[in-house]
TIDO-844118 format. One line per field, with one value per residue (C-alpha): residue number from 1; z, y, x. Coordinates in Angstrom, 2 decimals. Last residue first. Layout:
// TIDO-844118
nr: NUM/...
z: Z/...
y: Y/...
x: X/...
END
This chain:
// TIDO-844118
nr: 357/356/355/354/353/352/351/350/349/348/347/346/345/344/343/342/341/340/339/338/337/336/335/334/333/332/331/330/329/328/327/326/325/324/323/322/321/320/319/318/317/316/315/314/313/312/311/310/309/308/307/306/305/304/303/302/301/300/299/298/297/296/295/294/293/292/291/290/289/288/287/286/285/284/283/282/281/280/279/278/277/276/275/274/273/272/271/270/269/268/267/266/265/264/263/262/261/260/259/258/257/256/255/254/253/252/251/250/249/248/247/246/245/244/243/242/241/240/239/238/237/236/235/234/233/232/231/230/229/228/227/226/225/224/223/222/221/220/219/218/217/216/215/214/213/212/211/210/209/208/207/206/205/204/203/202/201/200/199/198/197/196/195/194/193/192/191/190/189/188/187/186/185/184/183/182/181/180/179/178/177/176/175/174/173/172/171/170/169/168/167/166/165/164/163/162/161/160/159/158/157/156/155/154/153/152/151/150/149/148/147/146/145/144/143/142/141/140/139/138/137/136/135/134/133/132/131/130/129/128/127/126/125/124/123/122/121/120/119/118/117/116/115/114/113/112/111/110/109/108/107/106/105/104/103/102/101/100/99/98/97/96/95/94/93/92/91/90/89/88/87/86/85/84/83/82/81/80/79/78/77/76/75/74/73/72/71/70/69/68/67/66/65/64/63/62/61/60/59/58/57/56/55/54/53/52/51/50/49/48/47/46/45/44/43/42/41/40/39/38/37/36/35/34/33/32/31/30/29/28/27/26/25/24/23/22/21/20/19/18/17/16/15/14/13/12/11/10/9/8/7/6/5/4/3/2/1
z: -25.49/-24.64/-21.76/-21.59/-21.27/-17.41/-15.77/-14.44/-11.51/-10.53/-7.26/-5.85/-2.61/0.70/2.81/6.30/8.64/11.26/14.75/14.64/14.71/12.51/9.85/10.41/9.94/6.85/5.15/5.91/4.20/0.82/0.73/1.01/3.10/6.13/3.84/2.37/5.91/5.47/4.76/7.89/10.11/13.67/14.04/10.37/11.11/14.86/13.90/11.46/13.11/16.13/13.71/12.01/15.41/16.69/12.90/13.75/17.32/16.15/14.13/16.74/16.44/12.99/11.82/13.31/10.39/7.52/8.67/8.44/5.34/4.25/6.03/4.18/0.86/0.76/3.18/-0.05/-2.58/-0.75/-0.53/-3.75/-5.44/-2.98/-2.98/0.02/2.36/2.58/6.22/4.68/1.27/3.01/5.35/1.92/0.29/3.56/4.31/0.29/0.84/3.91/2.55/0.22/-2.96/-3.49/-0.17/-2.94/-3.97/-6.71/-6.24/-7.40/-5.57/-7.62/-10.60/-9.05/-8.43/-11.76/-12.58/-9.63/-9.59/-13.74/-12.31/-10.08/-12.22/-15.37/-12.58/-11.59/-15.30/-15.60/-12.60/-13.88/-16.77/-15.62/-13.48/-16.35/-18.02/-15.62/-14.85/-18.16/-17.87/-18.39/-15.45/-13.46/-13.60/-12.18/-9.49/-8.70/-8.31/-5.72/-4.15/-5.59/-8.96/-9.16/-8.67/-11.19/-13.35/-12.44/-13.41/-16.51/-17.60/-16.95/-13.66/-12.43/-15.37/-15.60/-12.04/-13.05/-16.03/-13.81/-11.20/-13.78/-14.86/-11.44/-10.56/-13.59/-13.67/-10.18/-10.63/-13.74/-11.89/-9.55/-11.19/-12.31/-8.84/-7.57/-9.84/-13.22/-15.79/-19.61/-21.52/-24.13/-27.45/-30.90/-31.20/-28.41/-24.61/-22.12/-20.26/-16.90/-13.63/-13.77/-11.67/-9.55/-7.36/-8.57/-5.73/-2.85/-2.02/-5.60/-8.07/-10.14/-13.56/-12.07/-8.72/-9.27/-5.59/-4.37/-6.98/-6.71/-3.18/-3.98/-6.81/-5.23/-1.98/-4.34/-6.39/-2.73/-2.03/-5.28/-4.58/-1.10/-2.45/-5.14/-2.20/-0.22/-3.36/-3.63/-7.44/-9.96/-12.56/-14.66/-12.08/-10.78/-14.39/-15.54/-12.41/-12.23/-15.95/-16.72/-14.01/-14.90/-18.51/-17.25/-14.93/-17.62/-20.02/-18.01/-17.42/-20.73/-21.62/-19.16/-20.37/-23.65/-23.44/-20.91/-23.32/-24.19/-27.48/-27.23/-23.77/-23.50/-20.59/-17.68/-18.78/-19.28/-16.32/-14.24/-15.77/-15.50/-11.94/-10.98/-12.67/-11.42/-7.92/-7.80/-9.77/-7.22/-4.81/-4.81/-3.38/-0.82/-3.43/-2.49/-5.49/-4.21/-7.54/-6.29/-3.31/-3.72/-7.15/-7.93/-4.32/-4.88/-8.11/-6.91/-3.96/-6.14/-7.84/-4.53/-4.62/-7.20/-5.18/-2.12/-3.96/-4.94/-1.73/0.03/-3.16/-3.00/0.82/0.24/-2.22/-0.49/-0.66/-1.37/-5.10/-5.81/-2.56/-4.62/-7.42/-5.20/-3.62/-7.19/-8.58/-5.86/-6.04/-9.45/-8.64/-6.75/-8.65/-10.95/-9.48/-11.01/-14.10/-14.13/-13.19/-16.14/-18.35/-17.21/-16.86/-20.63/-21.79/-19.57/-21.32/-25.10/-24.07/-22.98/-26.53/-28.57/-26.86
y: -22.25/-19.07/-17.65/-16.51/-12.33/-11.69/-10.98/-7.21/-5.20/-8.30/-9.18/-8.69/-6.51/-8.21/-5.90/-6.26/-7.33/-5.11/-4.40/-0.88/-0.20/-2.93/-1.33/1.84/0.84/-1.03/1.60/3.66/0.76/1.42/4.51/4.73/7.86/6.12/2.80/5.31/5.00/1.74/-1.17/-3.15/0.32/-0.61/-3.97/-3.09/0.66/0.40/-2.37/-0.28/3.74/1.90/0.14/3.73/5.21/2.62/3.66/7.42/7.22/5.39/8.05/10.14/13.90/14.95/11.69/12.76/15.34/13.82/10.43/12.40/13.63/10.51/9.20/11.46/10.92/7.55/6.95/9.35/6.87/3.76/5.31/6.07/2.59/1.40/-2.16/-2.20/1.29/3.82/2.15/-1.15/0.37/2.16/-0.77/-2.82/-0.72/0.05/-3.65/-3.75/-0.77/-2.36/-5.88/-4.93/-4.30/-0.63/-1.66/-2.50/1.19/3.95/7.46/11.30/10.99/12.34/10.54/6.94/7.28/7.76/4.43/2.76/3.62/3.38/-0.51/-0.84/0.14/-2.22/-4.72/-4.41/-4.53/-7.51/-9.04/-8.10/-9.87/-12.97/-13.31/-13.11/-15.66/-18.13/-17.69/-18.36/-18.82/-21.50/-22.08/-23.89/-21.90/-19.14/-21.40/-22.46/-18.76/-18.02/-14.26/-13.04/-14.63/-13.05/-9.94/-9.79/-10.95/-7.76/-5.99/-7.61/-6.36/-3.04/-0.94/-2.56/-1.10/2.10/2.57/1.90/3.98/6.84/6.02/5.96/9.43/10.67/9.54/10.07/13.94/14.67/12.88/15.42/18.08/18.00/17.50/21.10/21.99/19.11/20.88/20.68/19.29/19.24/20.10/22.48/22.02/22.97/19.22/17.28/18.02/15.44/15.44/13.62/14.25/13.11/10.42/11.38/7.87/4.24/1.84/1.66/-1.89/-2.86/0.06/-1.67/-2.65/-2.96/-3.84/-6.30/-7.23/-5.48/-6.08/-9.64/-9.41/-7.30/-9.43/-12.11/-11.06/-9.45/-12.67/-14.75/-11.98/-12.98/-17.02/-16.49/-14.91/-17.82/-20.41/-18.75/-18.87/-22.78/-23.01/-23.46/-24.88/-22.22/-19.47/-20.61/-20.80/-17.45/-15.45/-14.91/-14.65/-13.10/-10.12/-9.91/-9.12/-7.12/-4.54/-4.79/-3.74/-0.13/-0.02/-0.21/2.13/4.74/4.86/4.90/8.31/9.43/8.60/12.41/12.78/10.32/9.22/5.97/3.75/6.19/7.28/3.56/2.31/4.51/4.22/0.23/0.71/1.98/0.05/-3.00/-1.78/-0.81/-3.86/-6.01/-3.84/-5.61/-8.69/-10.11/-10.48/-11.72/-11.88/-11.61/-9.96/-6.79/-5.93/-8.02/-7.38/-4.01/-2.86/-4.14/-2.16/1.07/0.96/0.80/3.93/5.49/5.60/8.21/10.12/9.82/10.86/13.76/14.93/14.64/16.86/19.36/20.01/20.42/23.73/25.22/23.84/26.81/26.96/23.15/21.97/24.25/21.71/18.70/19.42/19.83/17.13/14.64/16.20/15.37/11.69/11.27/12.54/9.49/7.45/9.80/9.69/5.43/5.65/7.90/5.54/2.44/4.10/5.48/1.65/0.47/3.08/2.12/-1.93/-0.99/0.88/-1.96/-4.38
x: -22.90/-24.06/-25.39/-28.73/-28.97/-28.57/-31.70/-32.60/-30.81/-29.08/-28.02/-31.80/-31.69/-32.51/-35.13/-34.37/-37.14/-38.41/-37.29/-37.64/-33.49/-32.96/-35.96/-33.97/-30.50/-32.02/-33.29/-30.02/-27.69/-30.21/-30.27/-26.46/-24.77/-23.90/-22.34/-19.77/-18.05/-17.51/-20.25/-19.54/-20.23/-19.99/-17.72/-14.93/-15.70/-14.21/-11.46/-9.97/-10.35/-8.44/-5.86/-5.51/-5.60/-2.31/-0.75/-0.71/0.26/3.29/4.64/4.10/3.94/4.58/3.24/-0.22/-0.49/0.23/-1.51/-4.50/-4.31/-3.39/-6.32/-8.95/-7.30/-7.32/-10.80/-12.25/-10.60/-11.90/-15.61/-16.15/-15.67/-18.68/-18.20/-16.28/-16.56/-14.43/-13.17/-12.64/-11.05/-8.56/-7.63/-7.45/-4.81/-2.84/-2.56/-0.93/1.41/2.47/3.22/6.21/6.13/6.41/9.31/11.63/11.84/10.65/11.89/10.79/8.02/5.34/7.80/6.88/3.31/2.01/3.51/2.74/-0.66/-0.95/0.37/-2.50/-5.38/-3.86/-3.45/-7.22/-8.81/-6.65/-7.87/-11.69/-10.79/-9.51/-12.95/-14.73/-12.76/-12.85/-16.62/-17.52/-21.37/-23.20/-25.67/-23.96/-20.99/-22.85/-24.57/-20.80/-20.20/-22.99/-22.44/-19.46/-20.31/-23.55/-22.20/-19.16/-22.33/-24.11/-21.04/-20.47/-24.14/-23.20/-23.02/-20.07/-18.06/-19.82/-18.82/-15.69/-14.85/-16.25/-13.63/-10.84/-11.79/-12.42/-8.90/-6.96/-8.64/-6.92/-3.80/-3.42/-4.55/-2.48/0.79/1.08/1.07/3.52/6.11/7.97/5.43/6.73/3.16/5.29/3.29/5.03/5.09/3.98/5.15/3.45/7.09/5.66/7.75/11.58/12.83/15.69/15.78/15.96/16.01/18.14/17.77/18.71/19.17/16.46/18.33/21.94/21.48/18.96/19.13/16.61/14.14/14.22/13.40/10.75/9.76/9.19/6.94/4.58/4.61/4.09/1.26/-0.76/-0.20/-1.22/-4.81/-4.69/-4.32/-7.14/-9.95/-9.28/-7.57/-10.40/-7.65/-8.87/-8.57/-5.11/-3.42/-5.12/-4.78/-0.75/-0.05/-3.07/-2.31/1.51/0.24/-2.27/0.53/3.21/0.56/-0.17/3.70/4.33/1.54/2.61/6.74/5.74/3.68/6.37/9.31/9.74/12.11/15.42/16.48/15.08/16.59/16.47/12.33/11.73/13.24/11.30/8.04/8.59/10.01/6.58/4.10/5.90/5.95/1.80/1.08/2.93/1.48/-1.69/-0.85/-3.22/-5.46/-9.12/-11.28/-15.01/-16.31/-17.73/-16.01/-12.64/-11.92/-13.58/-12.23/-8.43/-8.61/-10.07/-7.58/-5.02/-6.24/-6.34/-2.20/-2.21/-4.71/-3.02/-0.04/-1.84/-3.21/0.26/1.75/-1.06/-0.81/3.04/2.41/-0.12/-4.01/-6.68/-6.93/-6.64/-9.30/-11.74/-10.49/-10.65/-13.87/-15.69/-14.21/-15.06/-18.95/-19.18/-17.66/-20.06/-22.92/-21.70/-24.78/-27.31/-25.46/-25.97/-28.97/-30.51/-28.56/-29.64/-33.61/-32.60/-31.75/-34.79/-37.56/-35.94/-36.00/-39.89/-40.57/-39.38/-41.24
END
């Protein structure tokens, strides 16, 4: 017995780096991406970085445990203006250490406050989803007329890049260079943390939920609480967003809240691919980029291709553009393109411990 829990730990294990090849690859690309890119290419990469990590959270809530939120860039806003505020408000020493983890609890706390109430009273999936884009909705109004806290509809502007700087140690950033890599190793960092995540016993139970959560419930678990945590695990994502976001652009605004910035979220993780992790952050850079460019010429040509590039992937390639690359998704092109049945993977890798209680 012994000896077959040792062979499935290391199998677990041995899967679990062979699955992180993506995020070996990302790193590559972005740091041969590093010494090529001028100046402004590294800024519109970063950001799209920095705004990827709300991708990740809307993608580990709605593509692996079936939690529609319409309003992610609460987190993204909140994390923002609570990085802001801190750095304006706290002058002594370098308040960027403080200014992250506020913003990082600001993001779960808002995340309990919203979920817990509607996930223990079993609120109706589409009434929590409103629920999340009313809050959104809330505090962008509130923001922007909070003149003296949020700059109101003008929003706080001149906010100063991360001062890491310890002790005898200068880490004070000063351009979109030196930002780079720090948006760079967030990213694969908090995409590794993921995959682990959904790789793990909670992961498989994010799963099961998805697919049949009254057959969870059924048989015992806490589907309340799990799904509590993997909305706190999302606004913590969401608000480091916001609050990396906010001194890449030197500004943070109302419109963080606002609807676009959430539409944006889940078009990006449509065309990467939902449930994938890698796919949404690759569709973030790969359409910023884009959008980059097009904007120059039209900014209206850029949004009709983006709705284009939307409803394309969303009829021809329902599991995003990661999807092409999956062994899984390619198995079943082919036995759809002989005729054959497809081949329905089990939710769980391996049964879920009993439940307790």
């Amino acid at each position: 017995m012994a000896a077959v829990t040792a062979r499935q730990g290391w199998a677990r294990v041995g899967g679990l780096v062979w699955n992180a090849r993506g995020a070996a690859l990302l790193l590559i690309g972005l740091l041969i991406y590093g010494r090529l890119a001028d100046p402004f290419g590294l800024f519109i990469v970063a950001s799209a970085l920095v705004l990827s990590l709300l991708a990740l959270s809307v993608d580990l809530q709605w593509g692996y445990a079936g939690i529609l939120n319409l309003g992610p860039a609460a987190y993204l806003g909140l994390g923002a203006y609570t990085y802001a505020i801190t750095q304006r408000k706290i002058t002594a020493g370098s308040p960027t250490y403080l200014a992250f983890a506020l913003a990082i609890l600001f993001g779960i706390v808002l995340a309990v406050i919203v979920a817990f109430p509607a996930f223990k009273a079993r609120t109706l999936p589409v009434y929590y989803a409103l629920i999340t884009l009313a809050v959104a909705l809330i505090l962008q109004r509130w923001t922007a007329v909070s003149y003296d806290l949020t700059g109101g509809s003008n929003g706080l502007v001149g906010i100063p890049l991360p001062d890491f700087s310890l002790p005898g140690l200068d880490l004070k950033m000063t351009t979109a260079e030196q930002f780079f890599p720090l948006a760079s190793g967030v990213v694969v960092a908090a995409y590794l943390a993921c995959l682990w995540l959904t790789r793990s016993r909670f992961g498989r139970l994010l799963a099961a939920i998805r697919d049949d959560e009254e057959k969870v419930a059924t048989l015992g678990y806490d589907v309340a609480t799990t799904k509590l945590i993997v909305a706190a695990i999302a606004g913590a994502l969401g608000a480091l967003a916001g609050a990396l976001y906010a001194p890449l652009a030197g500004t943070a605004h109302p419109s963080l809240f606002g609807i676009a910035f959430s539409v944006q979220t889940y078009v990006w993780v449509a065309v990467g691919g939902q449930g994938t992790l890698i796919g949404p952050i690759l569709a973030a850079i790969a359409l910023k980029l884009l959008e980059n460019r097009l904007r120059g010429v039209s900014a209206d040509g850029y949004l009709m291709l983006l709705a284009a590039v939307f409803m394309l992937v969303v009829i021809f390639l329902p599991k995003g553009i990661a999807g092409l690359f999956d062994a899984q998704a390619v198995r079943d092109r082919f036995r759809r393109s002989r005729g054959g049945p497809i081949a329905l993977a089990p939710v769980l890798e391996r049964p879920l411990d009993e439940p307790h209680g």
